[in-house]
C-alpha positions, 0 to 999 in steps of 0.5 A, spaced: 505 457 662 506 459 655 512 462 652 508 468 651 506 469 658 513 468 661 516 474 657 509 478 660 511 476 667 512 483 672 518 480 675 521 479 668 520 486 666 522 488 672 529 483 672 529 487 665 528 494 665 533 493 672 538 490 668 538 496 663 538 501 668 545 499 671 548 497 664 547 505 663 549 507 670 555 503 668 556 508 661 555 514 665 560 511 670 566 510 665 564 517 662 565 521 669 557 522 670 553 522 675 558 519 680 563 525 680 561 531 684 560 538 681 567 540 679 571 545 683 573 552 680 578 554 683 582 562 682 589 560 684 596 563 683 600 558 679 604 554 685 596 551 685 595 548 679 601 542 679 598 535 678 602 534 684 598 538 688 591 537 684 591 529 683 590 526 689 584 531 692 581 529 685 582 522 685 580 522 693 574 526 692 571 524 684 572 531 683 575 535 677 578 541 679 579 547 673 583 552 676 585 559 672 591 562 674 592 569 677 597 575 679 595 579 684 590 581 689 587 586 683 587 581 677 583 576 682 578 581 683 577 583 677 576 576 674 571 576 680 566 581 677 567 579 670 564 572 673 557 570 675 556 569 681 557 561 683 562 561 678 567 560 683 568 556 689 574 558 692 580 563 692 587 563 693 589 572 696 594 575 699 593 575 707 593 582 707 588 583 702 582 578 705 578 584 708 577 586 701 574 581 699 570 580 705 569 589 704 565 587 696 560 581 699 565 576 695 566 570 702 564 565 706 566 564 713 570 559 714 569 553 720 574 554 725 573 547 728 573 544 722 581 547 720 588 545 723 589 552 727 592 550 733 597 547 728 599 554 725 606 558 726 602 562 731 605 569 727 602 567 720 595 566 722 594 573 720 588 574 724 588 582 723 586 581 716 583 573 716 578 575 721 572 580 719 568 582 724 569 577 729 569 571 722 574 568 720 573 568 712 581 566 710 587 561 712 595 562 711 596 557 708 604 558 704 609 564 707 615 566 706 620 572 705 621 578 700 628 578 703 636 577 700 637 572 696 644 570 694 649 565 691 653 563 697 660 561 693 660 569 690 659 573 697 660 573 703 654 570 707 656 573 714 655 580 709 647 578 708 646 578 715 646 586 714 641 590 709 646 595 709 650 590 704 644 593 698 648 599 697 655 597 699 660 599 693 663 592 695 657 589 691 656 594 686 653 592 679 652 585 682 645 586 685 638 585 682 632 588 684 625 584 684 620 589 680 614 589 686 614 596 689 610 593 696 616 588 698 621 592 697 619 598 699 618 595 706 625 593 705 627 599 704 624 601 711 626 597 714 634 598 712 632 605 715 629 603 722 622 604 719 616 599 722 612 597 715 606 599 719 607 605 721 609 608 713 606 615 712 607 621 707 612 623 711 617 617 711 618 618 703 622 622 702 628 618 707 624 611 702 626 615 695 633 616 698 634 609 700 631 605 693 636 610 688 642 607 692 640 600 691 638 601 684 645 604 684 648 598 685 643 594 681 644 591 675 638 591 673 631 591 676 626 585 673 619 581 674 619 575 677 622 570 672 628 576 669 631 576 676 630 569 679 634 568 672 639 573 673 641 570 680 640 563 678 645 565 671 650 568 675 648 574 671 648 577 678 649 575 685 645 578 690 637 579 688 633 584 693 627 582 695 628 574 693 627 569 698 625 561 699 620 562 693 627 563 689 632 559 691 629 552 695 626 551 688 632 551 685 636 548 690 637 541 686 640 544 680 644 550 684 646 549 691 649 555 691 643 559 692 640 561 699 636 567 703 638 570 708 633 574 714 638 580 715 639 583 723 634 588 721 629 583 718 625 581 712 618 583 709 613 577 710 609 575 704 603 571 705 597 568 701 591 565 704 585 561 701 577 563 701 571 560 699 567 564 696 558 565 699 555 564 693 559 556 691 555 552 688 560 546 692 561 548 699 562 542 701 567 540 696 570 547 697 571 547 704 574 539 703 579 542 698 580 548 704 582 542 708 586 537 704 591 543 703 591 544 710 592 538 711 600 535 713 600 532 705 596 538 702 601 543 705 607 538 702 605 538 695 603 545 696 610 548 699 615 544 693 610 546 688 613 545 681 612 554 680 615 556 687 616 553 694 614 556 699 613 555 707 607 551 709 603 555 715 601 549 718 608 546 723 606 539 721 607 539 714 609 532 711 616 535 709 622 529 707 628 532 711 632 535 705 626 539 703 625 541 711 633 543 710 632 548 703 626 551 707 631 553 713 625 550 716 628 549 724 630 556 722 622 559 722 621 561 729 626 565 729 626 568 722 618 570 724 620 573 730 624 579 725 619 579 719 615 585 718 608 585 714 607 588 707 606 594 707 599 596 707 597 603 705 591 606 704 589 608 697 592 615 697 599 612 699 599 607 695 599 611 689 604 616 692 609 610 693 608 607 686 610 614 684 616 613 688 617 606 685 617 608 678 621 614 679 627 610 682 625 605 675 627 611 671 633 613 675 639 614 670 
């Protein structure tokens, strides 16, 4: 056989286009080509976009998760309608707020056999506004309190155990007020008897009173950061409507920082994710649903670098120390006296951002 028959040969050329097939395979390997899935588009609040948090799932799965950050209920939804559909795959949402969502066409049921509910603090499953008609299109997957939040070497902590503490004279100029109408106002029912849930016009009035004698012991009202700060800083000793989400992140750099759920209760917050109907990674989505449901996504999700939290699910891989700044043994007895979020129709909710902003302007 000559040389130039050999080079002719069908098994030659086929040893040979194999050969660089696979060595382009490679490329596209390194590259992150074909080999990694669809990426994963996540709307999220910002304790979801630690590496912590986002690594393991992505190296697990050979996934990129890109993630845009997002306050409220309100600003995710109008991210939403200014997306295509299917630019989205899942959403992190207040628990109270799923029905919108499912009321605008945006979700997809979630598989109930496929998720860990059985493992859920059985209060925090929020089945009222997760289930839809019978359909499940959210899971809680962090909670906390909109409650007292306190420097223990400044105040006495037995008085934390009463809301009535808010407005004594014994702590004037020492409080701040966390700037969210909603967790405060449900304190503020609460300081005065009222159920969250059964708010109505006629209880403004008391609600008003109630929010001119707090700020008239505050020292100052401010978002997120300016009141963490002020209680972290010593600026002020007591912040209303504070919780875990304040003190248990910063546990390590102050000690002194706890919360307190009050004889007449707390205001519970809770944020659940859901998968939108038109992702183009369904699977990948619910993946990412069940990896932080999981024992260690619920962990990573928790201690997040932004804000703690408690995870939903009771099995959480939490070390002892974090289980002791998230009073974690404390929960069942701390959910028994929580209260949801106030939730008022449109008419009410206008009414009470007026309250709110009337007590912001009180002198």
């Amino acid at each position: 056989m000559s040389m130039k028959s050999a080079s002719m040969n069908p098994l030659s050329i086929l040893k040979s286009r194999l050969r660089t097939a696979c060595a382009a395979t490679a490329l596209l390997l390194a590259a992150g080509g074909i080999a990694q899935a669809a990426d994963l588009n996540a709307l999220i609040w910002c304790d979801h976009s630690d590496p912590a948090l986002l690594q393991p799932f992505e190296q697990a799965n050979n996934v990129k998760v890109n993630v845009k950050e997002f306050e409220g209920t309100g600003a995710g939804l109008a991210i939403v309608e200014q997306s295509q559909p299917g630019d989205w795959d899942v959403m992190v949402i207040d628990s109270i707020d799923v029905p919108r969502g499912v009321e605008k066409g945006l979700f997809e049921p979630l598989p109930e056999d496929k998720l860990p509910l059985a493992d859920m603090f059985p209060q925090v499953k929020m089945d009222g506004s997760t289930v839809v008609g019978g359909k499940r299109y959210g899971i809680t997957e962090k909670f906390g309190y909109n409650t007292i939040g306190y420097n223990k070497t400044k105040v006495d902590p037995a008085d934390m155990q009463s809301l009535a503490s808010l407005t004594s004279d014994k702590y004037k100029g020492k409080v701040a007020i966390y700037d969210y109408y909603l967790p405060v106002i449900g304190m503020a029912a609460l300081a005065i008897g009222k159920k969250t849930a059964d708010l109505t016009e006629a209880d403004l009035p008391a609600l008003k009173a109630e929010l001119l004698k707090m700020k008239a012991n505050a020292k100052l009202v401010g978002e997120v950061t300016a009141s963490q700060t002020a209680l972290a800083t010593g600026e002020v000793d007591i912040l209303v409507g504070g919780g875990e989400w304040v003190t248990a992140g910063l546990a390590k750099e102050n000690p002194a920082l706890d919360f307190s759920i009050p004889k007449e209760g707390a205001v519970l917050w809770s944020q659940s994710l859901a998968m939108f109907k038109d992702s183009k990674n369904k699977d990948m989505a619910l993946k990412f649903i069940q990896y932080i449901m999981s024992p260690e996504g619920q962990a990573r999700l928790a201690t997040s670098s932004c804000y703690w939290g408690m995870p939903s699910n009771t099995k959480a891989a939490l070390t002892d120390d974090q289980k002791k700044v998230l009073r974690f043994d404390e929960q069942p007895e701390f959910l028994a006296r929580a209260q949801a979020y106030p939730a008022p129709n449109a008419d009410l909710d206008k009414k009470m951002q007026d309250m709110w902003t009337e007590m912001l302007q009180a002198k």
